[in-house]
N, CA, C and O atoms as CSV, one atom per row, in Angstrom:
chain,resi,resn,atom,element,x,y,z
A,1,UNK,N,N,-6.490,14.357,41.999
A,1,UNK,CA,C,-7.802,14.180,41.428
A,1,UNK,C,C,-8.547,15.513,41.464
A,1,UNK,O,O,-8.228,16.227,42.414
A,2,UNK,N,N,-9.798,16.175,40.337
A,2,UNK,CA,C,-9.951,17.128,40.448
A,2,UNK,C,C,-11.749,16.985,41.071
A,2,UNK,O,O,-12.530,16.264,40.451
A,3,UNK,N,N,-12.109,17.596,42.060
A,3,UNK,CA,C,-13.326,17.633,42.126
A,3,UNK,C,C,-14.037,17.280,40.984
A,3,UNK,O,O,-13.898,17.447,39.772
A,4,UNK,N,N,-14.948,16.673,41.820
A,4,UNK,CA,C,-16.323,16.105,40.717
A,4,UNK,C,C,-16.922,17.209,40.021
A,4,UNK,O,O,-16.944,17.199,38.790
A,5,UNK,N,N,-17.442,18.223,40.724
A,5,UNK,CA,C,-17.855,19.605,39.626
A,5,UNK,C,C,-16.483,19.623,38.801
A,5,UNK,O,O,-16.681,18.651,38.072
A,6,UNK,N,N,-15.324,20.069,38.481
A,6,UNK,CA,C,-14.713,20.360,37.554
A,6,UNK,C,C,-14.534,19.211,36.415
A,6,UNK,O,O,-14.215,19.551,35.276
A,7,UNK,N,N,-14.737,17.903,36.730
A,7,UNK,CA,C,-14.646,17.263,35.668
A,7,UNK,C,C,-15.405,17.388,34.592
A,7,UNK,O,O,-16.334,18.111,34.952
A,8,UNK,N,N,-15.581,17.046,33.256
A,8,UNK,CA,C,-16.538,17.176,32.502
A,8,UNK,C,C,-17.275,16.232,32.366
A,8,UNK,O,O,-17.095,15.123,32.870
A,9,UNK,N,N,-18.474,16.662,31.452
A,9,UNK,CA,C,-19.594,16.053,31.700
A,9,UNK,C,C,-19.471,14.661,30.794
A,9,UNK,O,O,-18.914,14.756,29.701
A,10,UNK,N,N,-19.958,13.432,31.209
A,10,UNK,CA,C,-19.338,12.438,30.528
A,10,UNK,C,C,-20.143,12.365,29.179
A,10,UNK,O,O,-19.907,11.266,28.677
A,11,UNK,N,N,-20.960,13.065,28.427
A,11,UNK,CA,C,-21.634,13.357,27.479
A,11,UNK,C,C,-20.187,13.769,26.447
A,11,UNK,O,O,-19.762,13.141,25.476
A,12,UNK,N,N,-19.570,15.242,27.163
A,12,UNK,CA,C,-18.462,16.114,26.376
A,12,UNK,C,C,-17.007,14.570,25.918
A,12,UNK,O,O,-16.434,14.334,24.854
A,13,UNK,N,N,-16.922,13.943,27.160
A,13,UNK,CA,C,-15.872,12.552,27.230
A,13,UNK,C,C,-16.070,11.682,26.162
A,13,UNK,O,O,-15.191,11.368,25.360
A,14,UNK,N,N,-17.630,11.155,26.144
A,14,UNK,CA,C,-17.911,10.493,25.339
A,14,UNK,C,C,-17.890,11.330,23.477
A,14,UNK,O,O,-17.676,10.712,22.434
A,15,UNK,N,N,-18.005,11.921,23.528
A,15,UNK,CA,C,-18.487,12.691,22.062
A,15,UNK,C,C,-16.619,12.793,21.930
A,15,UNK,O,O,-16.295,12.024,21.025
A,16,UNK,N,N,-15.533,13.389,22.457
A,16,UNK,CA,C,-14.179,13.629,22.147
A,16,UNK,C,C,-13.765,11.938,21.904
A,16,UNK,O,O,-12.867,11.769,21.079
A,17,UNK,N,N,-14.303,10.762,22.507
A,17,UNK,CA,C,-13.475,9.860,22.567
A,17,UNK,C,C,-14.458,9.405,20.692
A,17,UNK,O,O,-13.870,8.535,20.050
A,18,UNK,N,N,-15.372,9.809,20.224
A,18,UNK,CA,C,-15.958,9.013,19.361
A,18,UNK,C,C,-15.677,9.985,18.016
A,18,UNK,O,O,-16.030,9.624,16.894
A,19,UNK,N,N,-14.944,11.358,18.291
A,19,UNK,CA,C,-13.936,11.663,17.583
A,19,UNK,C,C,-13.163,11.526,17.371
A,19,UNK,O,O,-12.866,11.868,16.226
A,20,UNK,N,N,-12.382,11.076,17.994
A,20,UNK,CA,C,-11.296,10.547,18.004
A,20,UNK,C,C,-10.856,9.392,17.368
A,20,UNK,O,O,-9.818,9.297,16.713
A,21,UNK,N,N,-12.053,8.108,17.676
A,21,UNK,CA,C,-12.324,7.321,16.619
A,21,UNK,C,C,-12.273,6.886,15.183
A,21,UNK,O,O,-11.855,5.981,14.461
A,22,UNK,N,N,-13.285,8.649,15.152
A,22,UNK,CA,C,-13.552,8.887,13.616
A,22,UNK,C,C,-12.644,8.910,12.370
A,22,UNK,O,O,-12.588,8.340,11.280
A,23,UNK,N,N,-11.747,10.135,13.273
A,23,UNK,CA,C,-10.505,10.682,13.037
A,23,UNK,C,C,-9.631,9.419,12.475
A,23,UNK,O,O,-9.363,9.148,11.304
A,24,UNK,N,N,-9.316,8.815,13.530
A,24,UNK,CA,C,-8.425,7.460,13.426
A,24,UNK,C,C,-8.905,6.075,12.529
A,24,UNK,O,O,-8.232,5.067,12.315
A,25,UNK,N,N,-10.326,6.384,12.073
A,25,UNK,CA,C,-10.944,5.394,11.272
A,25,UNK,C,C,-10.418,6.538,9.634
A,25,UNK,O,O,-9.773,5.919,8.788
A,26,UNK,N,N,-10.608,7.487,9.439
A,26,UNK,CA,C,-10.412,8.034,8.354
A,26,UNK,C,C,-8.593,8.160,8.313
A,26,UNK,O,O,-8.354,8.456,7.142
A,27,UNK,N,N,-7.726,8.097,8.806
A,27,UNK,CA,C,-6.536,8.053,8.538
A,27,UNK,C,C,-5.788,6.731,8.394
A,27,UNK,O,O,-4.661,6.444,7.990
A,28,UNK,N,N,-6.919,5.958,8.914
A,28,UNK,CA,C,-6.319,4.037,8.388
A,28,UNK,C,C,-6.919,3.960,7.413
A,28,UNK,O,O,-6.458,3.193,6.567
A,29,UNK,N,N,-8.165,4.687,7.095
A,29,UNK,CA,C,-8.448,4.467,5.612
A,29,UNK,C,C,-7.532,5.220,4.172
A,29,UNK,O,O,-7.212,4.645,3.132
A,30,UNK,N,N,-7.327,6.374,4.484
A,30,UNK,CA,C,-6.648,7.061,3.403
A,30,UNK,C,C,-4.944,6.310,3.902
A,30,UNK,O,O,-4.004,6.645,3.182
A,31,UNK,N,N,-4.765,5.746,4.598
A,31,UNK,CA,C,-3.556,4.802,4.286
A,31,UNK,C,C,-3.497,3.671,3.315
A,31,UNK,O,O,-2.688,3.290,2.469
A,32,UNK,N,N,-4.461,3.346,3.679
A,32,UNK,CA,C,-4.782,2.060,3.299
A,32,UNK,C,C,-5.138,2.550,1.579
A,32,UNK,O,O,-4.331,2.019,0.817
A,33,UNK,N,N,-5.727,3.057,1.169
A,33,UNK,CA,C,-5.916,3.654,-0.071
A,33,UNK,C,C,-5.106,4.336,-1.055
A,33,UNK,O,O,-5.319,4.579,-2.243
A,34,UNK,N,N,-3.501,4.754,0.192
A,34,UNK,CA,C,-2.561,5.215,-0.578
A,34,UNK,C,C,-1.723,4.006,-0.781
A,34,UNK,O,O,-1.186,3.880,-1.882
A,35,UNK,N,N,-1.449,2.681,0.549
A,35,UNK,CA,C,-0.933,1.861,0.285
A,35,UNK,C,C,-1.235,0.812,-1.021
A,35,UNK,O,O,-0.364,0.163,-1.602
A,36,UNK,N,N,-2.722,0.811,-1.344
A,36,UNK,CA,C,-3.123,0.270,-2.178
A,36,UNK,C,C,-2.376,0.147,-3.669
A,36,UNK,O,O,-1.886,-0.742,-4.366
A,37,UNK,N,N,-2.618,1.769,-3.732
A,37,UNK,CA,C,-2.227,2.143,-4.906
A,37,UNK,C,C,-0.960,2.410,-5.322
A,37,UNK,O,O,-0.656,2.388,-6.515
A,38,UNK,N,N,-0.088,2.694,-4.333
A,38,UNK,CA,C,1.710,2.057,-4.210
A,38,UNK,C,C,1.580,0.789,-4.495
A,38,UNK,O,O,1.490,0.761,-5.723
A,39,UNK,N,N,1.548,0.247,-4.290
A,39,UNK,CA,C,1.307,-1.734,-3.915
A,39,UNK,C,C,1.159,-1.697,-5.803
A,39,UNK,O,O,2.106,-1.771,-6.585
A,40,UNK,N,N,-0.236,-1.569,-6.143
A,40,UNK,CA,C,-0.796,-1.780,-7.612
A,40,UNK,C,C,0.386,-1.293,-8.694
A,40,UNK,O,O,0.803,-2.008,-9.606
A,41,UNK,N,N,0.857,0.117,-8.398
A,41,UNK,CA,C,1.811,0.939,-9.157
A,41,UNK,C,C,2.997,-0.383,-9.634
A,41,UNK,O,O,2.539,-1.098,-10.525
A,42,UNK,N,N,4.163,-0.699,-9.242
A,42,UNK,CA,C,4.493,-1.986,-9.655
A,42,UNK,C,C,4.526,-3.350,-10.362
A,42,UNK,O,O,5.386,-3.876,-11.068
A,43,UNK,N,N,3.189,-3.795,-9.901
A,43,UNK,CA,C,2.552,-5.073,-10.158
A,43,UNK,C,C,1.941,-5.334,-11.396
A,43,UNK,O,O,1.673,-6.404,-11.942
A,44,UNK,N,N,1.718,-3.819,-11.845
A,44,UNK,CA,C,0.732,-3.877,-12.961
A,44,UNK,C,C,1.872,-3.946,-14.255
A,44,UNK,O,O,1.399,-4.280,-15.341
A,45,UNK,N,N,3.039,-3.710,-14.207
A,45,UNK,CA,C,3.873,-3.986,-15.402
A,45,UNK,C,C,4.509,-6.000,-15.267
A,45,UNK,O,O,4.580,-6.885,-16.119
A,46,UNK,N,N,4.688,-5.982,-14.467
A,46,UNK,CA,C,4.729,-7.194,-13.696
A,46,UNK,C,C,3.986,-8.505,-13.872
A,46,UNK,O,O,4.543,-9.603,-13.882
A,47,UNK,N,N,2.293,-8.241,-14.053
A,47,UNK,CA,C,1.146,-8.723,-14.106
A,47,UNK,C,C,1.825,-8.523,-15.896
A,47,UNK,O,O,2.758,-9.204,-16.322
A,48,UNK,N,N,1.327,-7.790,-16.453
A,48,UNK,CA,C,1.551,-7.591,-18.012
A,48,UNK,C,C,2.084,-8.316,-18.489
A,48,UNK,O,O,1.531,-9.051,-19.307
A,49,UNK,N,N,3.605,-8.445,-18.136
A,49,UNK,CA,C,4.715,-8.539,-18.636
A,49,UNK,C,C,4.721,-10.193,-18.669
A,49,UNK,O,O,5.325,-10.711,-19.608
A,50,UNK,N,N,4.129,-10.989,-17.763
A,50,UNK,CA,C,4.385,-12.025,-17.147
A,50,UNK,C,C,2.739,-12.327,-18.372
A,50,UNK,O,O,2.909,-13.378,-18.989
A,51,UNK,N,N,1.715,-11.810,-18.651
A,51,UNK,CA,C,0.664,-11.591,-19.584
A,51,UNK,C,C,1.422,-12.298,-21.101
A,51,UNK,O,O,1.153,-13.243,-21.842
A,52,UNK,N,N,2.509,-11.221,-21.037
A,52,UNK,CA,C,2.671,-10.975,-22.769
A,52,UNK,C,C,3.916,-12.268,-22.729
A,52,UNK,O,O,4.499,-12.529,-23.781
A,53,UNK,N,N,4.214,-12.928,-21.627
A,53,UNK,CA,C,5.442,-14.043,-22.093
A,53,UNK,C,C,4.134,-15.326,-22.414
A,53,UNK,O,O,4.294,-16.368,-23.050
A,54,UNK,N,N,3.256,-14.987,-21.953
A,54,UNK,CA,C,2.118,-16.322,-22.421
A,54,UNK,C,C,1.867,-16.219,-24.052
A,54,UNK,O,O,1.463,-17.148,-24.752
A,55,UNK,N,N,2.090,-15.312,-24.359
A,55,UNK,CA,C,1.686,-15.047,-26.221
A,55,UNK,C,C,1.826,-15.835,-27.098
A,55,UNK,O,O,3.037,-16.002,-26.957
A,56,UNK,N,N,1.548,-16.498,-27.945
A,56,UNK,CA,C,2.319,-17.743,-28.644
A,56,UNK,C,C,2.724,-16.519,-29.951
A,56,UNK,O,O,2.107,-15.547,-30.388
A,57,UNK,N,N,3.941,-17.079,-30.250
A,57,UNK,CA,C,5.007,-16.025,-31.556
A,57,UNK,C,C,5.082,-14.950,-31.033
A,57,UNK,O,O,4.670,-13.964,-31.645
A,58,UNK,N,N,5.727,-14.812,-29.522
A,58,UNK,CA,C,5.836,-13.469,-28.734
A,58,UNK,C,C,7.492,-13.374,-30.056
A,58,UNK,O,O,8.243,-14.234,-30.515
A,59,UNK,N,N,7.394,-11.925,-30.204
A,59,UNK,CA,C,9.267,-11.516,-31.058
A,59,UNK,C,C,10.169,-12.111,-29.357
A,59,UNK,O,O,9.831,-12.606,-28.281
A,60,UNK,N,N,11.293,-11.710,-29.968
A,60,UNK,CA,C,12.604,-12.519,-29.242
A,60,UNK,C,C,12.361,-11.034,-28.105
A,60,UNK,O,O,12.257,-11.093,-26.880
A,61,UNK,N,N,12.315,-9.650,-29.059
A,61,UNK,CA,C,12.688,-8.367,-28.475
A,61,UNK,C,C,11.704,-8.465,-27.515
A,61,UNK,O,O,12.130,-8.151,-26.404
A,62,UNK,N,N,10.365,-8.836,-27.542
A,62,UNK,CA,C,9.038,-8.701,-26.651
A,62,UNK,C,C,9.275,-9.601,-25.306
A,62,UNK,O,O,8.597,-9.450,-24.290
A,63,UNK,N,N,10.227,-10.467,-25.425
A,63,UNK,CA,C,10.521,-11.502,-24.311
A,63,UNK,C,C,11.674,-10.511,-23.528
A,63,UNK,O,O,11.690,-10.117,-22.362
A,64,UNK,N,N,12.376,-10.335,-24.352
A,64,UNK,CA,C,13.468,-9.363,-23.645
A,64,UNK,C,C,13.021,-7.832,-22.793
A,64,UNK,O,O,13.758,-7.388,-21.912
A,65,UNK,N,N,11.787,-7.162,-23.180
A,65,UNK,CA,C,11.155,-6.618,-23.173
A,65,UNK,C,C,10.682,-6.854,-21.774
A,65,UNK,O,O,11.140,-6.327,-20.760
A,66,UNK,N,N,9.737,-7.686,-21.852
A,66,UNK,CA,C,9.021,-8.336,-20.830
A,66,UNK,C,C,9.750,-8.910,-19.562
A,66,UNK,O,O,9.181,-9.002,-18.474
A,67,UNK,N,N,11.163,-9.321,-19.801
A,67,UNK,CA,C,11.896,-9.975,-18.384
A,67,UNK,C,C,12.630,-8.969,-18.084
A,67,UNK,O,O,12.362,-8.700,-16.913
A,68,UNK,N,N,13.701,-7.986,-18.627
A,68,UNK,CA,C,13.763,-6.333,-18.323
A,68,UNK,C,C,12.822,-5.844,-17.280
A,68,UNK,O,O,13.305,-5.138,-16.396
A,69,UNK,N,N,11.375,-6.151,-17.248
A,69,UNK,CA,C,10.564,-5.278,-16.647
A,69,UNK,C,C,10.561,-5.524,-15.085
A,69,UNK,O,O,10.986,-4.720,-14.255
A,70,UNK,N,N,9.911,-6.994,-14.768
A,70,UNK,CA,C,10.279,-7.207,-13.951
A,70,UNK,C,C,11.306,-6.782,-12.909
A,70,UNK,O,O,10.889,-5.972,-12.082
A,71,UNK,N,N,12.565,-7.177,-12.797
A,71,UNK,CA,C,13.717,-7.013,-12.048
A,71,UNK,C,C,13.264,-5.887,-11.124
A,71,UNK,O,O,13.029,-5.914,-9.916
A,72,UNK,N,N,13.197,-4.782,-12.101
A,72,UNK,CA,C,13.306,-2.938,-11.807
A,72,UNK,C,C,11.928,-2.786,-11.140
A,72,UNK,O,O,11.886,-2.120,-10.105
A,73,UNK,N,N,10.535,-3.458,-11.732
A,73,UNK,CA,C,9.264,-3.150,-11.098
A,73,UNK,C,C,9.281,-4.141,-9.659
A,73,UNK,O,O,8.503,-3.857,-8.749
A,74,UNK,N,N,10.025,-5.067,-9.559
A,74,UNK,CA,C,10.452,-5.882,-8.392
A,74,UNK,C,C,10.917,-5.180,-7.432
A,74,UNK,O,O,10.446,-5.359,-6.309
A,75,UNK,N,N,12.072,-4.098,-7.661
A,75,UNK,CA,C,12.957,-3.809,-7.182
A,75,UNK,C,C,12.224,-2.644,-6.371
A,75,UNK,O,O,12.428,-2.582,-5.159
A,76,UNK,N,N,11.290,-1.622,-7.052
A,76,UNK,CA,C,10.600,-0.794,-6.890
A,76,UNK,C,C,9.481,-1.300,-5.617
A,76,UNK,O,O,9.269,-0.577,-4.643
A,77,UNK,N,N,8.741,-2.807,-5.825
A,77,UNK,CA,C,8.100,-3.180,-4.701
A,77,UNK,C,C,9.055,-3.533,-3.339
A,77,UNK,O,O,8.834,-3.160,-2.187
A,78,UNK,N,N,9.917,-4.172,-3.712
A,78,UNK,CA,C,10.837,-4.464,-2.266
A,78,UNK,C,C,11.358,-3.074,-1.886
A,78,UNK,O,O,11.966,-3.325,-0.846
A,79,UNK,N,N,11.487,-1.738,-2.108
A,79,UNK,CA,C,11.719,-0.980,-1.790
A,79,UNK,C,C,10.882,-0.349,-0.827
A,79,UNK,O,O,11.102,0.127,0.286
A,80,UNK,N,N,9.385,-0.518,-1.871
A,80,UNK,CA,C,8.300,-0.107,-1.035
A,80,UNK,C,C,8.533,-0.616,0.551
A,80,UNK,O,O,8.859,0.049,1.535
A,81,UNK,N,N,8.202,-2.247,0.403
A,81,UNK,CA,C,8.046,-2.955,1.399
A,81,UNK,C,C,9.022,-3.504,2.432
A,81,UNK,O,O,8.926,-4.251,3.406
A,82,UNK,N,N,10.333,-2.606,1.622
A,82,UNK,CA,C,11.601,-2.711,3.081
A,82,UNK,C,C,11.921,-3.649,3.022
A,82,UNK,O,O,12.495,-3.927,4.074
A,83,UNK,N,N,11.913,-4.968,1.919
A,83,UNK,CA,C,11.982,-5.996,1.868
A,83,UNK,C,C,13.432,-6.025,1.017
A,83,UNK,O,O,13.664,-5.460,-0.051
A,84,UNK,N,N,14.558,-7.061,2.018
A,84,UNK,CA,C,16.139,-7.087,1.174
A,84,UNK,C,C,16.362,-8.215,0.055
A,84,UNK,O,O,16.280,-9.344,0.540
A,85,UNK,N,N,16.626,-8.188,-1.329
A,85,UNK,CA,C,16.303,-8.932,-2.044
A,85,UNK,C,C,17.444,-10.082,-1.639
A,85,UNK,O,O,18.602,-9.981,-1.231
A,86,UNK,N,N,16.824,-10.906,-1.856
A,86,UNK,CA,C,18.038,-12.597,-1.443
A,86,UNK,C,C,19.771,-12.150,-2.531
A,86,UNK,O,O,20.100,-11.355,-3.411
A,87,UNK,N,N,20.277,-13.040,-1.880
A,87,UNK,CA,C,21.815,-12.612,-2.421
A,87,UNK,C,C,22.212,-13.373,-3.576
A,87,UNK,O,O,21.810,-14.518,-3.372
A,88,UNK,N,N,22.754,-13.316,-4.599
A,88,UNK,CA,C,23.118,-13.612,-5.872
A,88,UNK,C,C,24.122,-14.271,-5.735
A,88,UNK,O,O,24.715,-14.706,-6.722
């Protein structure tokens, strides 16, 4: 243990621990903001695609089009998310 004079002053303790905080509040946020937008990147052809099979007189090619997309923008999220796709 170090003498009471050498410790610091619990003012200096307190101010490092509420940096520290800060710090750790701004790096769960810019995670969270990059995860976001990984996450969205995917979904949004996905969301569309699954959009444009609702169409009434969608072409044959636009259906083919549209279920193509999926699989690969699927494939791209379970990658993200470490997630193993079920077995065929």
């Amino acid at each position: 243990m170090l003498p009471i004079e050498e410790h610091p002053p619990k003012e200096t303790t307190a101010k490092v621990i509420a940096d520290g905080r800060a710090a750790a509040n701004r790096y769960k946020d810019e995670f969270l903001a990059t995860l976001d937008q990984e996450l969205r990147n995917p979904l949004a052809p996905i969301r569309n695609a699954v959009h444009n099979l609702g169409i009434d007189g969608l072409k044959i090619a636009d259906v083919k089009t549209a279920k193509d997309v999926s699989p690969r923008q699927l494939a791209a999220l379970e990658k993200l998310l470490d997630i193993q796709p079920p077995p065929v």
